[in-house]
C-alpha positions as CSV (number, residue, x, y, z in Angstrom):
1,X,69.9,124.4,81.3
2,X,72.4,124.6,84.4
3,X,75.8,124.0,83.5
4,X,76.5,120.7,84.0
5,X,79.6,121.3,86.3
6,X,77.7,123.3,88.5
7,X,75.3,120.6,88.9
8,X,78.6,118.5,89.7
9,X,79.6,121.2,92.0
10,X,76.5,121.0,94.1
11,X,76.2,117.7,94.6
12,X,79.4,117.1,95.9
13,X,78.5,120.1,98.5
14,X,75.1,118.1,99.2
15,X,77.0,115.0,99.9
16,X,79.1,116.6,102.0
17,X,76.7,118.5,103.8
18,X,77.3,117.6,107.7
19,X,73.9,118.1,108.5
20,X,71.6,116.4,105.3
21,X,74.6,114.7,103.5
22,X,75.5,111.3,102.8
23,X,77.1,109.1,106.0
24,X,80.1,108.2,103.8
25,X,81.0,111.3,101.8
26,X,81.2,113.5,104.8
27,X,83.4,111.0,106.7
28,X,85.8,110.9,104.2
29,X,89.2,112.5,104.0
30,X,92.0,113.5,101.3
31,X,94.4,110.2,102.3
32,X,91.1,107.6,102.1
33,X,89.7,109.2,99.0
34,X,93.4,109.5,97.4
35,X,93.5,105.4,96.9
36,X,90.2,105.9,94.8
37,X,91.9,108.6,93.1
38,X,94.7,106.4,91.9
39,X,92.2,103.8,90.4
40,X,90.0,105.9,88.4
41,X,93.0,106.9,86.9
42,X,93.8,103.9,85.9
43,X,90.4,102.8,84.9
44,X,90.6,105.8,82.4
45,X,93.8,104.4,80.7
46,X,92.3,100.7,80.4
47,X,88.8,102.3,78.9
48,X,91.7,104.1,76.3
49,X,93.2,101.0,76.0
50,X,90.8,98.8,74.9
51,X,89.2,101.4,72.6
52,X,86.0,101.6,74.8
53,X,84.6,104.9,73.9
54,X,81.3,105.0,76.1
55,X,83.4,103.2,78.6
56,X,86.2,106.2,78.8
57,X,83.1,108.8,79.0
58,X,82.2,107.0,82.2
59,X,85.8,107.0,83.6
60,X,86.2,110.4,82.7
61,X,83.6,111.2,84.8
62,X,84.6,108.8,87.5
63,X,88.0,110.9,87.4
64,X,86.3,114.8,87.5
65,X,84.1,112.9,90.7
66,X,87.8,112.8,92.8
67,X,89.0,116.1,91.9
68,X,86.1,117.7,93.0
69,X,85.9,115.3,95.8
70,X,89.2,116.5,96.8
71,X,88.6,120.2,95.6
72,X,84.9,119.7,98.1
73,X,87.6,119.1,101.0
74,X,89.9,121.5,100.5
75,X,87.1,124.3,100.0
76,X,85.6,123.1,103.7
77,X,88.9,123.5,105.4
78,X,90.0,126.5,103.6
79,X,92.6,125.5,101.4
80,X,91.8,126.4,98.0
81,X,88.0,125.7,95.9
82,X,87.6,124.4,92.5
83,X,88.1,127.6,90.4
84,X,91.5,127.8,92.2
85,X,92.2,124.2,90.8
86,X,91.2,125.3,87.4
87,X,92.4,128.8,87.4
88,X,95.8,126.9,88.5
89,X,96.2,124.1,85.5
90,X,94.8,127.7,83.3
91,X,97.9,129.8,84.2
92,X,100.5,126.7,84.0
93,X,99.2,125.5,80.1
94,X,99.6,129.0,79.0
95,X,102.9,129.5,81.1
96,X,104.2,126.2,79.6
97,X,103.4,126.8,76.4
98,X,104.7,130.4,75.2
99,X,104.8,129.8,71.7
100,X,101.1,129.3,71.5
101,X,100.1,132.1,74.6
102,X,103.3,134.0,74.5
103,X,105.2,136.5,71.9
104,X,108.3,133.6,71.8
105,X,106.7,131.8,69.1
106,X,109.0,129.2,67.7
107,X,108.5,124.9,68.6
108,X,108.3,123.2,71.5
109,X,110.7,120.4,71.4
110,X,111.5,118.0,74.7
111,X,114.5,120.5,75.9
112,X,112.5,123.6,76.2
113,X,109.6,121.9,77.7
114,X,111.9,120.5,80.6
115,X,113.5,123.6,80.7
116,X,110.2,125.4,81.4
117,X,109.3,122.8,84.0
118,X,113.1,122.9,85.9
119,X,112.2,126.6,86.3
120,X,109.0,126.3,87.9
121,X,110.5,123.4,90.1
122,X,113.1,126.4,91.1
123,X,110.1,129.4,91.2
124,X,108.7,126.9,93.7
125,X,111.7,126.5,96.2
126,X,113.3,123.2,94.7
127,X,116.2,122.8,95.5
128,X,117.1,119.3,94.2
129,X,117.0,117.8,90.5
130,X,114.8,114.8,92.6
131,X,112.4,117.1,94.4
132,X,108.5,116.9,92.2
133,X,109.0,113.5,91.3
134,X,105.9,111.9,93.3
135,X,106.2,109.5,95.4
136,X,102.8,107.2,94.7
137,X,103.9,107.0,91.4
138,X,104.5,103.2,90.0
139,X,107.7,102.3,90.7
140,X,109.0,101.6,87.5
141,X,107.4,105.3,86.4
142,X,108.9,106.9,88.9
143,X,112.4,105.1,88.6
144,X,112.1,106.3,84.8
145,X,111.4,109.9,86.1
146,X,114.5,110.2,88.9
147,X,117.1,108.5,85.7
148,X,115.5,111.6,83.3
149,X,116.3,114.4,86.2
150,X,119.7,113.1,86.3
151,X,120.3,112.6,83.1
152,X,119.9,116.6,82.5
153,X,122.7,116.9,85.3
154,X,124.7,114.9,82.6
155,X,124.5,112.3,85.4
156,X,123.8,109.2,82.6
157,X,125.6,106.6,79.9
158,X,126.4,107.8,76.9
159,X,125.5,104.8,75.4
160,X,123.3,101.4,75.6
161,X,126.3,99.7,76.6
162,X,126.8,101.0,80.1
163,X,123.2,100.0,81.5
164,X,123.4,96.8,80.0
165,X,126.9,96.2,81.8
166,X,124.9,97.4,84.8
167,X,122.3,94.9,84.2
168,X,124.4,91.8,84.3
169,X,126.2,93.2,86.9
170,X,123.1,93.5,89.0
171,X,121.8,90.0,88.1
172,X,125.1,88.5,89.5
173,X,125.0,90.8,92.6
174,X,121.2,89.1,93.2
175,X,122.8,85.9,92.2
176,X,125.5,85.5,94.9
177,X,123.6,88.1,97.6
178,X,122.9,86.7,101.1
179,X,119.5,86.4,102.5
180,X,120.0,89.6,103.9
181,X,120.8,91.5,100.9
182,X,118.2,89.8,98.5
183,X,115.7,92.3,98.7
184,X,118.0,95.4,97.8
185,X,119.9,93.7,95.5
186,X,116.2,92.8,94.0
187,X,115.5,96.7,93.7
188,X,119.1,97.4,91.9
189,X,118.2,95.1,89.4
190,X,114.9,96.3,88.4
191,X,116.1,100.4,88.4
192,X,119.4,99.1,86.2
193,X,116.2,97.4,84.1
194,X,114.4,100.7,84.0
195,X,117.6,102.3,82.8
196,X,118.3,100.0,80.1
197,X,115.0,100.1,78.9
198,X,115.0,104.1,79.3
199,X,118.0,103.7,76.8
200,X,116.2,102.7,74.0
201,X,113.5,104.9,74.1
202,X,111.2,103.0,75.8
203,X,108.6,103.9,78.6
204,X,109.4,101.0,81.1
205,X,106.0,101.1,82.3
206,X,104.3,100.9,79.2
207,X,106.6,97.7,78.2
208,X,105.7,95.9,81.2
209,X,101.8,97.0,81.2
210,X,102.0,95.7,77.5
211,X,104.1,92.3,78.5
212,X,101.5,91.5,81.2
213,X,99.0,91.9,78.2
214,X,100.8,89.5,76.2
215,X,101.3,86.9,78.9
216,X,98.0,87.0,80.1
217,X,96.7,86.5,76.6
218,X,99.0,83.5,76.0
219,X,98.3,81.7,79.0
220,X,94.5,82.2,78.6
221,X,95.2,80.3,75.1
222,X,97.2,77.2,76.9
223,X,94.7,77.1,79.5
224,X,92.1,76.3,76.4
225,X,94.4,74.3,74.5
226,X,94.3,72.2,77.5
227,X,90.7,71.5,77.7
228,X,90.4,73.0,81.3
229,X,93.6,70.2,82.5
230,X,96.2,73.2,82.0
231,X,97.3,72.8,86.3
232,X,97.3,68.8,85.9
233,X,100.3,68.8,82.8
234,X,103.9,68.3,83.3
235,X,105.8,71.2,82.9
236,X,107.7,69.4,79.3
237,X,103.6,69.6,78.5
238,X,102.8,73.0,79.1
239,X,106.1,74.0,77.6
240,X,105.2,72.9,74.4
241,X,101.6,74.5,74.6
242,X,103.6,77.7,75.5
243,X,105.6,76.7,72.3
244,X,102.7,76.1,70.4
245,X,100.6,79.8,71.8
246,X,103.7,81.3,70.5
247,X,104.2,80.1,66.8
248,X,100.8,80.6,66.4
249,X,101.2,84.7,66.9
250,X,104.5,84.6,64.5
């Protein structure tokens, strides 16, 4: 039986064959495909997320599809193939774990896993605590990931208290900001969010992904309560339906 990512291999090749492959695969490049990319990823972490197991096997493979899309590309203009991708992610697990591949042995807490990845950030020529931290990431991801970098500088509160000073001072800056200004002062409020948030423990992204959740469940429930009229009631009305939704989670 051919190996199954071999088969995967060659199709991609066949699709992207400029004489006998598909109209669309060929004209594609790394910065249209990345958007697709992006969304499979996602995809993945919805099919986790609601427990869909034949779903994720789907998205799985929706997700190996773009990085040997991506790994096709790069082959064609003489970059780097697939086995260099893999042989790559092979040499970095065993790197970043040298209790399990290494003669260190001991744990791997959250300190010496950073530590490993600062010094491969350095190996590579970085030269900043903020240089890695991707730029397509979600905002509130990647707001999380520039506080974490400088809190190993020692550049962070030492205790809730500071951010949540921060916080209301933000909201008041927004407050009283001029036209102007509204938009930046919008941005300071959300990162002194993140940090508060960051504070406690929490992944900010994963508390707003799971607050949409919540939301959209709730107003699905007052837009049932209401019989299909949900747009047509007063706002004292679909207060107390909002009222109502929420008791009835308690």
């Amino acid at each position: 039986m051919i190996n199954q990512l071999d088969r995967l291999l060659g199709i991609m090749a066949r699709l992207r064959d400029p004489e006998r492959g598909c109209e669309w695969d060929v004209a594609q490049t790394f910065e249209t495909i990345a958007p697709y990319t992006i969304e499979e990823a996602y995809e993945v972490a919805d099919a986790i997320e609601r427990g869909d197991m034949d779903d994720l096997r789907g998205e799985l493979g929706d997700l190996l599809l773009q990085v040997v899309f991506h790994a096709r590309m790069a082959e064609e203009a003489g970059h780097f193939s697939f086995a260099d991708v893999a042989t790559a992610i092979a040499d970095k697990m065993e790197t970043r774990h040298p209790h399990i591949f290494g003669d260190e042995g001991g744990e791997m807490d959250g300190k010496r896993w950073e530590d490993i990845k600062a010094a491969e950030r350095v190996s590579g020529g970085a030269d900043s605590a903020m240089d890695g931290v991707a730029s397509a990431l979600p905002a509130l991801m990647r707001a999380q990931k520039l506080q974490k970098r400088a809190a190993r500088d020692g550049f962070d509160w030492p205790d809730r208290d500071g951010p949540a000073e921060k916080l209301a001072e933000e909201m008041a800056e927004l407050r009283d900001a001029p036209d102007a200004k509204q938009f930046e002062e919008a941005g300071d409020l959300l990162f002194a969010a993140v940090n508060l948030v960051r504070a406690y423990g929490i992944a900010p992204e994963d508390a707003l992904r799971a607050a949409n959740a919540k939301f959209e469940r709730r107003y699905r429930a007052m837009e049932d309560l209401a019989g299909g009229g949900f747009a047509e009631l007063d706002l004292e009305a679909q207060e107390a339906l909002w009222q109502g939704v929420k008791a009835s989670e308690v």
